[in-house]
Each structure stands twice: as C-alpha cells, then as structure tokens.
N, C-alpha and C positions, 0 to 999 in steps of 0.2 A: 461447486456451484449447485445448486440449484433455482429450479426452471417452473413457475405456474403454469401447471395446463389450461386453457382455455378464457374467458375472457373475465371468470372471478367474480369481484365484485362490479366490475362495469356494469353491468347489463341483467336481462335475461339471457341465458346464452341456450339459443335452438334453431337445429337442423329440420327444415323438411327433405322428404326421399320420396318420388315416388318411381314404381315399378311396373312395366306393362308387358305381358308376355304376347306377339305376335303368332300368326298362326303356324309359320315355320318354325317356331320355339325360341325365334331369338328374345330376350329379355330384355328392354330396353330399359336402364336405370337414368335416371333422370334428379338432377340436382341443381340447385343453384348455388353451390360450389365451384370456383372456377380453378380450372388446372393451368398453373402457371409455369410449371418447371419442376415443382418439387414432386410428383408422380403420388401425391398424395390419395386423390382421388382415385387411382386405378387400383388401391388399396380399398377403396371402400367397394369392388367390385369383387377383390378377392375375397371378405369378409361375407357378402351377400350370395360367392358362391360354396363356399364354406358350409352356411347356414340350409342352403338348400340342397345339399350335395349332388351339385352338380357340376360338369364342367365348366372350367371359367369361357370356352369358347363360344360358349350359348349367350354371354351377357353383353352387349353395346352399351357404352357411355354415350348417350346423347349430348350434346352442348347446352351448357345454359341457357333457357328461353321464354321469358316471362307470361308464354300462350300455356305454357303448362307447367311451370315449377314458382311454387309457391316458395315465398323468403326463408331464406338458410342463413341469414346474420350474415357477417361482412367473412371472407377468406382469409383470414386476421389471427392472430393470437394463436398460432400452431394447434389448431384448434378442427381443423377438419379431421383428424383419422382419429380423434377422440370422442366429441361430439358428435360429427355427421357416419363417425364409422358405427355407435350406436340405433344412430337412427337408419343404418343399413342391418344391421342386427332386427331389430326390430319389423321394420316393414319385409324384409327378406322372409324374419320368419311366419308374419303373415299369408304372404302369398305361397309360403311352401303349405301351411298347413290346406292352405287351399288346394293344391293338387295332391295334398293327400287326402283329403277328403272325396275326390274324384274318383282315386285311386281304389278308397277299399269300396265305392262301388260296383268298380269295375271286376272286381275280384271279389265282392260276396263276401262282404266281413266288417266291423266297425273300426273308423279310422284310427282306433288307440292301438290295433294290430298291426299298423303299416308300419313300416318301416323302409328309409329308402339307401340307396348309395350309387354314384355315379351313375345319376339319372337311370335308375332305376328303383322300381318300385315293388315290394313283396309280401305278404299277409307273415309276422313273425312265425306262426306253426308252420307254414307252409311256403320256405325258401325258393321250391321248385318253380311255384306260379307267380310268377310278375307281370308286370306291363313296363314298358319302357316309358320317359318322362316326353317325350313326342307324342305317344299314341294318348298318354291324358292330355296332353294342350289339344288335340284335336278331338278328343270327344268332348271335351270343355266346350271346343267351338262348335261344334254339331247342337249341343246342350243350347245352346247361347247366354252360355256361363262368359260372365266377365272375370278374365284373370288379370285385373290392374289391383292394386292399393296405394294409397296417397296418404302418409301419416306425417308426425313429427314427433321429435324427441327433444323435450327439453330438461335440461340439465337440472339437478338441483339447485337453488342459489344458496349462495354465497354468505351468512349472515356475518356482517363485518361492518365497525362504527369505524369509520373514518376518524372520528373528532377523538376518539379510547384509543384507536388501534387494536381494540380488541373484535375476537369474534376468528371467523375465517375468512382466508385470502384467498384460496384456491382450495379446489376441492383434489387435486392431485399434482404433485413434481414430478418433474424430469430430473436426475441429480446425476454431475457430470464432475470427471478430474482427467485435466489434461497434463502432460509432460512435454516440457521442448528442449531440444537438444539443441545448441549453438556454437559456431565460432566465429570469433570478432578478430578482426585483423586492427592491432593497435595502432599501425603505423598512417591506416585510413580513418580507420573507424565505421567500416563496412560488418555489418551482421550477416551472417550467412547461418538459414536456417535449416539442418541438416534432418531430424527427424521429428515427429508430433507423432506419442500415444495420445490415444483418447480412448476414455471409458465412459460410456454411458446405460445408464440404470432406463433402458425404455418401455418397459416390462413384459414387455410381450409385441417380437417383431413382424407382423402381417408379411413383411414383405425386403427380407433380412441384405438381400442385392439393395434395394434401394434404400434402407435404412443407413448402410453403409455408406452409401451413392452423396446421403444426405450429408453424413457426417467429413466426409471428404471435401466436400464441397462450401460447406460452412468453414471446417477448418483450414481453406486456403482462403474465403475471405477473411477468417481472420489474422493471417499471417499478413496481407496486405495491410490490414488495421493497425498491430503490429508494427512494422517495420518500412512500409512508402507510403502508403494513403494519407495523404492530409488535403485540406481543402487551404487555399492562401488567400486572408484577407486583406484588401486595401482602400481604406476608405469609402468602405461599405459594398466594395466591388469582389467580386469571384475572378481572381490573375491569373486560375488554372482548371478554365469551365470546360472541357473536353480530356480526350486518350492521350491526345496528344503532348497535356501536361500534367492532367492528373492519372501517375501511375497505380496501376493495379497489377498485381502476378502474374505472369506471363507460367509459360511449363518452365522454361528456365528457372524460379524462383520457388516455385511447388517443392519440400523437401518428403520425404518418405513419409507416410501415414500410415499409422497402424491403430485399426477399429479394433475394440472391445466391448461386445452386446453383453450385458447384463440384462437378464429378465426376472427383475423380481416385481409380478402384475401388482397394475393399481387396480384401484374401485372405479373409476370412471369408464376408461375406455374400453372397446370391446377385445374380449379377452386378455384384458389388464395391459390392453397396448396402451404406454404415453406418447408424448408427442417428440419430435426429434425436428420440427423443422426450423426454429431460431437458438434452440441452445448452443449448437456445436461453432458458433460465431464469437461466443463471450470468453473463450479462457483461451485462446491461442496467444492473445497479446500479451495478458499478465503472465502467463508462461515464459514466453520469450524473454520479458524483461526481468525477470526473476533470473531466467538462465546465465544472460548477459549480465547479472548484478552478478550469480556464483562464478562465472567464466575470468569478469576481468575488476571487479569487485565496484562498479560502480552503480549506485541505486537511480534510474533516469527518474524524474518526476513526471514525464508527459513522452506524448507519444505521437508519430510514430517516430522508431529507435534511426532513425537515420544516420548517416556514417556522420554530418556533422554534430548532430549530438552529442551519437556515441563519442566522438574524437573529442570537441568540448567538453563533456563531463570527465573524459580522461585525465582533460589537461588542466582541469580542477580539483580533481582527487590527489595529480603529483604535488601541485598548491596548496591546498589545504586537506592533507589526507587524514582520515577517519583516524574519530581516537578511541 
C-alpha cells in the first residue's frame, strides 16, 4: 500500500506553532493541534527539542486554546508530525537562534560562533567559556527581551486537475506491506489469527516506542475489520449500536505483531519523518483473507471473515470447486 501524507489536494494544508520561553526556562509550546491518543504531538516537542538542543524536560505542551493559538487546519489526514512537525522545526529554530544571539553577547563574540548542546552555550574557539541556557533566559528577562515567536508553516500545494487526474496527489507516501499468518478450523469455520508482520517505509522515526505503539494499534483495528466488525442493517435501523453487540478485539483476539521501521526520509516532513497514524489500519484485512484463501483455498468476497462465512464459502467450494 501506500499512504498520502497530509491533506493533498483538499485544501491549503498549514500548521501554526507558537513558542514562549517562561522565566524558569520552561518552554511553553503551544498548538492547535489536538492530542487524541495517538501521542502525535508529543513528537512535535521532541522535534523542537531536537532543534534547540536542549532537554526535552524544559518543553510543556499547553492545551489547545483559542486566547492564544492561531488555526492549525483540522487534526485529520495523519498530518500532524508532517506538517505541524515542520512548523515545529521552524518556529523552534527561531527562537533558538534567538538565545543564541543572547548568548554570544554574553560571551564577547558574534552569534555565527555560537554553538550549543544540551542547554548549553559556547563561543566555537573557545569550548572552555559557556553559559548555561537558564542563565540566557534570564538575562533575556533582565534585557526585557521577549523570547516568544508565533509563525506558521504551510505546506506546498498540491497541483492536481481533478477532471485529468493529472498533476500531484500528495506531496509524500507512507508505503506499507503487511503479512498475516492464519488458521481456520474447517469444521466451524472460525479464523484464528496467529501472527501480522508489518513493514512500514516512515522515513524517519521521531519517536520509534510510539511509532511502533502506532503501528500495533492500527494493526489490531484492523484485524477486527478483518475478521468480527460489521455493523447489521435492518430497515434502515443499526441492530448492533453498542459493545455489547458490536464486537471489537478484545487481548484474547490480538495475535503476535512484529513492526519493521523502514527509514528511507521523505521531502515533507521534518527530518524525512512520514506519517504512520491511518495506514497501519488498511492491510491487516486483505492480509488475512488472502491467508485464509492460501490456508483452505477459498476466495471470501466481503468482509468481515466470520466462522459463518468462512464455513459458507467452504461449503460452496466442496459445490462447485474451482477449475
């Protein structure tokens, strides 16, 4: 498979970021990106500490808040550690050069000499003299140096005719191949799904625990998609509108997953990161039913594989078997 990063041809696709350094040095990063589960955003904190080199302990995620964070486009289209991780590249390295510019004051020298690492600060000739990245936020604040910046990052578009098909769809994929391991009990017609590789091309992991996190997590909804989830129609009514009848995977059901990070960086995101948060959802089904066709040779048309399905199509294969 592959996956369009960000929102393509829909739109303009642009993150605002802004950043305010406190006088105890915490770094308040501020987005109207909202964190919902996928731990997306806390990646754009790693990115902007990255950039600053300093430690991530210094940065606070504020909450979305419309007194101070200007529009970041909708949290949609696996599109934050692409898009809004740029626009943490960017405004990050804003306000670093601003405390290096502090810096080779403070130290008698022009800021192309600075150089810093884990919040600290040193003239390149002369490694021995630094200043620690506290002691510039508070001669910033003595200064009545403002150390905020408020920017935004928009994406290139998208040039693409709907009505041709031609032009571009995306400015970067995510491109994934899954493998599912199965066995079918003929006499039920119960799937039991024993293991899922997954390999994903994301090109550069910020944050390779949660990458993972991501990919494990998709890949069990879509072994539900797969194999129990269906919604039942009846005269225009939902017959299975709760837990209670519409099944989802339980750990029981969860078979072995094994991630494989592929990093070969794209152009878009920061440091050739793509996005990972809706692909790992699209190939666990057709995986499955492809295994289930190799396992006990029946091709399902529709999904999910359910024991009576599976057992149906069985019991139309020994009827009219393949020629």
């Amino acid at each position: 498979m592959y996956h369009g990063n960000s929102l393509g041809p829909e739109g303009n696709d642009y993150v605002a970021v802004h950043m305010k350094i406190d006088k105890d040095g915490t770094i308040r990063f501020r987005t109207a990106l909202t964190e919902y589960g996928t731990g997306a955003t806390s990646g754009l904190l790693q990115i902007a500490a990255e950039v600053m080199h300093l430690p991530l302990r210094y940065f606070k995620l504020d909450p979305p808040d419309t007194d101070y964070c200007n529009d970041a486009g909708p949290t949609v289209a696996s599109r934050t550690i692409s898009v809004g991780g740029r626009a943490s590249q960017m405004v990050a390295g804003k306000l670093h050069q601003r405390l290096k510019e502090i810096a080779a004051r403070m130290l008698g020298c022009i800021v192309d000499e600075i150089e810093s690492t884990n919040g600290s600060y040193y003239a390149r000739e002369r490694p021995e003299h630094s200043v620690s990245y506290l002691d510039v936020v508070k001669s910033a604040y003595e200064q009545g140096l403002e150390l905020k910046v408020d920017d935004t990052f928009t994406a290139p578009k998208c040039e693409y005719d709907p009505e041709t098909s031609q032009g571009t769809t995306y400015l970067q994929y995510t491109y994934g191949a899954v493998t599912a391991e199965v066995e079918v009990d003929t006499e039920t017609g119960k799937v039991q799904v024993d293991k899922i590789v997954a390999a994903y091309d994301i090109g550069k992991a910020i944050n390779p625990l949660s990458v993972e996190g991501q990919i494990e997590g998709g890949t069990v909804q879509g072994v539900g998609y797969g194999i129990m989830e269906e919604l039942i129609h009846k005269d225009g009514v939902v017959l299975n509108p709760n837990l209670a009848d519409y099944y989802v995977p339980t750990s029981m059901d969860v078979p072995e997953i094994k991630s494989i990070l592929v990093e070969y960086p794209g152009h878009l995101g920061p440091y050739g990161a793509k996005v990972i948060g809706e692909p790992p959802i699209v190939l666990p089904a057709p995986a499955i039913v492809n295994a289930i066709d190799h396992a006990v040779g029946v091709r399902l048309s529709e999904i999910p594989a359910t024991p009576d399905r599976v057992l149906l199509a069985l019991k139309n294969m020994i009827a009219q078997p393949r020629s």
